[in-house]
N, C-alpha and C positions, 0 to 999 in steps of 0.2 A: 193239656188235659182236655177230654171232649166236654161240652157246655152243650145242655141239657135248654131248651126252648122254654122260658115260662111267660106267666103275664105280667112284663115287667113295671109297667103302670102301676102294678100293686106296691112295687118299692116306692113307684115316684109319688105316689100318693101317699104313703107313710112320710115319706122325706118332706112333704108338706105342712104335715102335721106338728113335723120337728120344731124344737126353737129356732131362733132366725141365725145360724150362723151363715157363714157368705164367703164367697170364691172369690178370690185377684186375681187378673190377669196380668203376669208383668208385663212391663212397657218392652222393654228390652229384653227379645227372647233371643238364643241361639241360633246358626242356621238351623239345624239338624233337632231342635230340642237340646236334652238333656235324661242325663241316667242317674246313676247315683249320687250322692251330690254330699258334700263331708262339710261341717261347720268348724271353720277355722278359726284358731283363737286371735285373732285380729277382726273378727264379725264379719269377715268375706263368706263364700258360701264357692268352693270348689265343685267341679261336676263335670264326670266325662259327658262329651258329646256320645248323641244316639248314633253316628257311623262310628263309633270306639275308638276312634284316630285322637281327634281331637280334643284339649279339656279346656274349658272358660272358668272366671270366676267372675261373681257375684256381690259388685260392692254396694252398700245402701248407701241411698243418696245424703246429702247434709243433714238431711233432720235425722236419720236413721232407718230411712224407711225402704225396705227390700224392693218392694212393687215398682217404684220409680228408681231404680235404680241401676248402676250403669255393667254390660258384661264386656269383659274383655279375654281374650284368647291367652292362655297361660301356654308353658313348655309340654310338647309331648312327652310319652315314655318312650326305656331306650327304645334305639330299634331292634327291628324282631318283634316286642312287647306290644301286641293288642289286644288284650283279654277281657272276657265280657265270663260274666258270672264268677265273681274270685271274692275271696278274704280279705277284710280292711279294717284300719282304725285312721284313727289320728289318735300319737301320741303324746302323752306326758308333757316331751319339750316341742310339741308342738307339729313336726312333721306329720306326716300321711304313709300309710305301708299300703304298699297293694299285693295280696303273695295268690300266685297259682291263676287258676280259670280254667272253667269247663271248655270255653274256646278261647282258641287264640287266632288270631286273624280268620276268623270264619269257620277256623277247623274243630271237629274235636278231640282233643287232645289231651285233654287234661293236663295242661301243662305245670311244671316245675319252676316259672320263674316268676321274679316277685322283682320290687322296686319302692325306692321308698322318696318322697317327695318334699323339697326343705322350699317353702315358701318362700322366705326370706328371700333366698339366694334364686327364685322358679326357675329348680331343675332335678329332675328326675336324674336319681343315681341306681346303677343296678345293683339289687341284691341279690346275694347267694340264698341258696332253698339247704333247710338240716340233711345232713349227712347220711347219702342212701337212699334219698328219696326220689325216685326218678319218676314219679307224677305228686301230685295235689291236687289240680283241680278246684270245684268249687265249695268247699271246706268250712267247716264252722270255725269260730276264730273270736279270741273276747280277749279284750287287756286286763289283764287281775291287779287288783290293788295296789299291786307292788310296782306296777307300768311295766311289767313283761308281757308280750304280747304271743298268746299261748294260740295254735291252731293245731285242729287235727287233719289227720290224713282223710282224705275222703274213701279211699277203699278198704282201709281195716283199722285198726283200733291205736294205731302209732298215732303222737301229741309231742310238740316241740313248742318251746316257748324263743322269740328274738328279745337279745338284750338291746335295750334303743339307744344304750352308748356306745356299745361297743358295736353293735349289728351282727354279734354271733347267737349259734343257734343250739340250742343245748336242748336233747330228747329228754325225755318228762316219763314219767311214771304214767301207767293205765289201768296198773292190778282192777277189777270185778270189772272192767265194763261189761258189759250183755253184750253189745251187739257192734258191728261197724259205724264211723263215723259219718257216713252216707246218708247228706239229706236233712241231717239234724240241726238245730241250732240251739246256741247257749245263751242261757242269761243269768248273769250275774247276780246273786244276792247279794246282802246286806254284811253276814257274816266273811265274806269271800270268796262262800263257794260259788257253783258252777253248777245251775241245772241244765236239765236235757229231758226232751220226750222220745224216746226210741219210733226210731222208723220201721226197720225192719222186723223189731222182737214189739208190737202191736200191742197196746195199752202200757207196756212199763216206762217209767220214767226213771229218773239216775240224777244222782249229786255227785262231784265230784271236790273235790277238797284237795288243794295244792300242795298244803303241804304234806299231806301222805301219798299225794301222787296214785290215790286209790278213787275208785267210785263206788259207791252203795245205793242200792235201791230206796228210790223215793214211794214205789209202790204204782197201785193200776188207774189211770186217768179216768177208768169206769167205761168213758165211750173213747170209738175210735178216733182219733185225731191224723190220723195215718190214714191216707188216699191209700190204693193198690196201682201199682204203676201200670201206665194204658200203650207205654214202646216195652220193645221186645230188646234184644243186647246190642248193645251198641259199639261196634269196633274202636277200638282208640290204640295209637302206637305200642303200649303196653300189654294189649290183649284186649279181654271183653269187657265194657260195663255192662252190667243188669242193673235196671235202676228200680229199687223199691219202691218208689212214689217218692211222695210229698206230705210235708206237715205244715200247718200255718205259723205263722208269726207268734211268741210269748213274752208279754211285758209284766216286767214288773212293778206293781202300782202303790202310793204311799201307805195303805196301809198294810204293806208286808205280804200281800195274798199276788202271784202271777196268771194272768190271764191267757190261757192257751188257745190258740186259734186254730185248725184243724182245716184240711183240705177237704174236698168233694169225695161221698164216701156213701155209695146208693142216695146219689144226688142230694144229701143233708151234706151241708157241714157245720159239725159237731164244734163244740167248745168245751172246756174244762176251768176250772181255778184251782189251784195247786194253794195251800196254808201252812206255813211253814211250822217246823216241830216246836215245841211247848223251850225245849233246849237247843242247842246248836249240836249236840249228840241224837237226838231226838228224828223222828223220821217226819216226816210233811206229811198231808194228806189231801184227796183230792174231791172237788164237788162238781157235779153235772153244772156246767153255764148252759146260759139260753143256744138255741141252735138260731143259724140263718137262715132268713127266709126264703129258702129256695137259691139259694148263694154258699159261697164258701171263699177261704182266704188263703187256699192250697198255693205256698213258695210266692205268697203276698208281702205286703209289709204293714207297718204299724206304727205308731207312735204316741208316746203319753202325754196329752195337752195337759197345760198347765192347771187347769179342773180336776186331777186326779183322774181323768173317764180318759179312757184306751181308744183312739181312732183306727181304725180298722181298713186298707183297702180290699174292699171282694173282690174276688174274681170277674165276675162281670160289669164292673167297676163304678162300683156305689161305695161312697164310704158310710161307714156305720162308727154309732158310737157307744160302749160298752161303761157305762155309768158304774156297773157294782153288781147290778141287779137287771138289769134290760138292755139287749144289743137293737138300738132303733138306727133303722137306712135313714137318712139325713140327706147328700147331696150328690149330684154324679160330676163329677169333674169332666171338663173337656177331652184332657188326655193326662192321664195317671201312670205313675209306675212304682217308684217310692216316695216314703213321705220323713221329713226331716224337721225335727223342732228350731223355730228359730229364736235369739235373743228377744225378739219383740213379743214371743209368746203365741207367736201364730206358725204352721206348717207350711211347707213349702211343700209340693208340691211336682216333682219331676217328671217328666215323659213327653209327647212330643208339643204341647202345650205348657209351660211350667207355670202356677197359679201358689196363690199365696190363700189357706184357709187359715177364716177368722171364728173365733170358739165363742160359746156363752161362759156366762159363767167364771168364778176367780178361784184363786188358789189360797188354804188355809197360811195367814204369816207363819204358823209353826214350820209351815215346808221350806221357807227363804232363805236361803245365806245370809250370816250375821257375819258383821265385819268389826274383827276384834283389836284390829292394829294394821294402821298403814297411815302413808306420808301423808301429811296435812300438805305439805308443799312439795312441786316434783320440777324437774327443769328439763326442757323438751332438749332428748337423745340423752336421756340417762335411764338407770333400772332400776327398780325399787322393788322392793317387798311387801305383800299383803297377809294377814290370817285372818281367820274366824272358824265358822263351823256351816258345817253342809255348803262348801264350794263346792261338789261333787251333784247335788242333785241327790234326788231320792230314786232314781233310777238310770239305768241308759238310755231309756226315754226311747230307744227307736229298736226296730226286730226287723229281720224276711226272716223266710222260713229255714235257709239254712244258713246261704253266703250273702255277699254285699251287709256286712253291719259299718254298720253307720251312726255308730251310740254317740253321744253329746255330754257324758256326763263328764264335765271340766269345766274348770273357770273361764266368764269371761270379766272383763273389766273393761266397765263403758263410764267413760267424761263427758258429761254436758257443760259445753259454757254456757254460765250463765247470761252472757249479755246479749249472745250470737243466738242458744237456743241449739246450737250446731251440735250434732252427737259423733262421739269420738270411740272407736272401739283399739283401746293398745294394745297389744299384741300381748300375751300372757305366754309363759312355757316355764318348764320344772315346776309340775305340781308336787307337792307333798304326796298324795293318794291319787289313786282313779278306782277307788272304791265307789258305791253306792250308798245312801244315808250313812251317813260318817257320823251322826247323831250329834253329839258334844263333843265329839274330839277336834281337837285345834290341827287346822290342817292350813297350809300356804300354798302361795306359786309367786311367782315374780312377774313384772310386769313391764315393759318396755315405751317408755313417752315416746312419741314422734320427734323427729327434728323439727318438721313443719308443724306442727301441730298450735293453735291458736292460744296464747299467751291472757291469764286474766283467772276471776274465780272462778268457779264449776261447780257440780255435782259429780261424785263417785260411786258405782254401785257395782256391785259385783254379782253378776248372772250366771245362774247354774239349769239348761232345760229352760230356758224361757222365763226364770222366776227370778227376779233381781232381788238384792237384798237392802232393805232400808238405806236410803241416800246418805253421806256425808260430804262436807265442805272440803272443796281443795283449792288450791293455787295452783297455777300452770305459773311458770318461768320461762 
């Protein structure tokens, strides 16, 4: 997208005026950097390298702490597979899905193939793409409550969910959409559905609701959130893309309201807040947010600190922070690309500098995991079971504008010995839900002790988006 010259001192000097939040550097960066980067329910922090070949992971050091902590070279995908702009999750039991890309080893292609990645075992196994589909591309893509991981076609209006036990792919309903799936991105509410801001059909937004396999209008954002696309058709093996533009990043925040970011649009970019209906039959409705200053967040990313308040990257790469009521510039990062919530409550940070930001500011206890049942005592290389409520988070906590998601909302499960001080993150997988504010309902996942893992009492807490939930007492064996 063209960037427009201003006086950018005007940002830095707002960014000054901010509260004091503050940038890491970590110790131990990548050669090449880092891109996308997925938090894994073992508290590692996966992330393709910036030449796309390569992926590292990210483990924090003894106390817990990401900055200091050590990166090591994990399995590439198969070959053939190097895709840069595609679909993702982590799911349910724990894996990584990568499906499609606008390129694939440099080209564009929009290609068809996808892959799903089992930590445990670090090794990318290939997967099949739904039946018919001979591109995807870089596709919007969200895990619905039930851990099916639902993406659409990027060039018209087809939706396929992966079953993550069986890794088959079964086509979905799409009755009303408006428009193609090009460009767009989803975010999960509370109830299960699925919004969206249309790209191409220009102020409408859409819900979509799984188990009718239908979408209905959510109605008009009021301002544009839709860039107008600045390339002209683009060849790929299939025929022509025309690319509509770009929309920004939309998180959903604990009080039930999503915050939509907007690309560069007669060099404002525009914002909106979407409030969801009175009922769950009920339609949403939308308010004018503050616009950027002279910035915009056009196929940026986002993420919801643990403050409730939406961090924002713009386009000319300042982050901003979106309280409720005021988007204030705050910091510029060295080098930025997307931004990832971590268990310690701070964002990480990716691109050719990876940096760890630190927030003001705390989160209401109503928002935490409550931990309604689990072993008091556990014996290292066995599995156990946990429950409470809000293991899920009150959001997915992270957005780009269409592809690369990279939501967080799922358990983790971190041990502190008590004597050592040493923080332990167990591997968690089968969650009950990957819904969003689960409110009161009792929801689980199971949890995996190390073999090695340090012998003695502890602390237990369970982290959902950076927010742990009130400690209890455990035994290691």
């Amino acid at each position: 997208m063209p960037k427009v010259l201003i006086p950018f001192a005007l940002l830095l000097a707002a960014a000054a005026m901010a509260p004091a939040q503050s940038l890491e550097t970590l110790v131990n960066q990548p050669p090449h950097g880092a891109g996308l980067s997925f938090l894994l329910t073992d508290g590692t922090v996966l992330s393709q390298g910036r030449n796309y070949h390569d992926w590292y992971k990210l483990t924090p050091d003894a106390f817990g702490n990401y900055v200091n902590g050590t990166r090591t070279q994990v399995a590439r995908l198969p070959a053939g597979y190097v895709p840069d702009a595609f679909s993702s999750a982590v799911l349910a039991n724990g894996r990584v899905v990568v499906v499609g890309g606008e390129y694939n080893n440099g080209a564009f292609v929009l290609t068809n193939k996808a892959a799903i990645y089992d930590p445990v075992a670090n090794t990318w196994t290939p997967l099949g793409h739904p039946a018919a589909w001979g591109f995807i591309g870089d596709s919007p893509s969200v895990v619905l409550p039930n851990g099916l991981f639902m993406v659409g076609r990027k060039l018209d209006k087809r939706m396929a969910t992966l079953d993550p036990t069986t890794l088959k792919w079964t086509e979905v309903g799409n009755a009303g959409k408006s428009d193609f799936n090009a460009e767009e991105g989803w975010t999960l509410l509370p109830d299960g559905t699925v919004l969206t801001v249309d790209v191409k059909n220009e102020l409408n937004s859409e819900r979509y609701t799984p188990s009718a396999g239908s979408w209905v209008t959510e109605g008009s954002t009021i301002v544009d959130l839709a860039a107008p696309s600045t390339s002209g058709p683009i060849p790929y093996p299939g025929g022509t893309y025309n690319p509509p533009g770009e929309v920004g990043p939309a998180i959903l925040r604990p009080d039930g309201t999503v915050f939509a970011t907007g690309a560069s649009n007669n060099n404002a970019g525009h914002t909106a807040v979407y409030h969801p209906g009175a009922t769950p039959t009920a339609p949403g409705t939308w308010t004018v947010g503050p616009n950027f200053p002279h910035d915009a967040a056009g196929d940026s990313s986002a993420a919801l600190l643990t403050n409730g308040d939406v961090l924002v990257l713009g386009n000319w790469g300042m982050l901003y922070q979106f309280d409720g009521t005021n988007l204030t510039p705050e910091l510029s990062p060295a080098s930025a690309a997307y931004l990832m919530m971590l268990p310690t409550g701070q964002a990480i940070l990716t691109g050719g500098r990876i940096q760890v930001y630190n927030s003001t500011g705390t989160y209401s206890p109503t928002w935490a995991p409550a931990i309604a049942n689990y072993p008091a005592i556990v014996t290292r290389g066995s599995t156990y079971s946990i429950s409470g409520t809000q293991f899920n988070g009150l959001s997915q906590a992270a957005a780009v504008g269409d592809e690369f998601q990279t939501a967080t909302n799922y358990p983790l499960v971190r041990i502190t010995n008590t004597g050592t001080g040493h923080v332990f993150y167990v591997r968690t997988h089968n969650h009950s839900s990957m819904g969003v504010a689960t409110g009161n309902a009792i929801v689980s996942t199971k949890f995996d002790v190390p073999a090695g893992m340090e012998t003695g009492a502890g602390t237990l807490e369970v982290v959902a988006n950076g927010i742990p939930s009130p400690a209890v007492t455990v035994t290691v064996k």
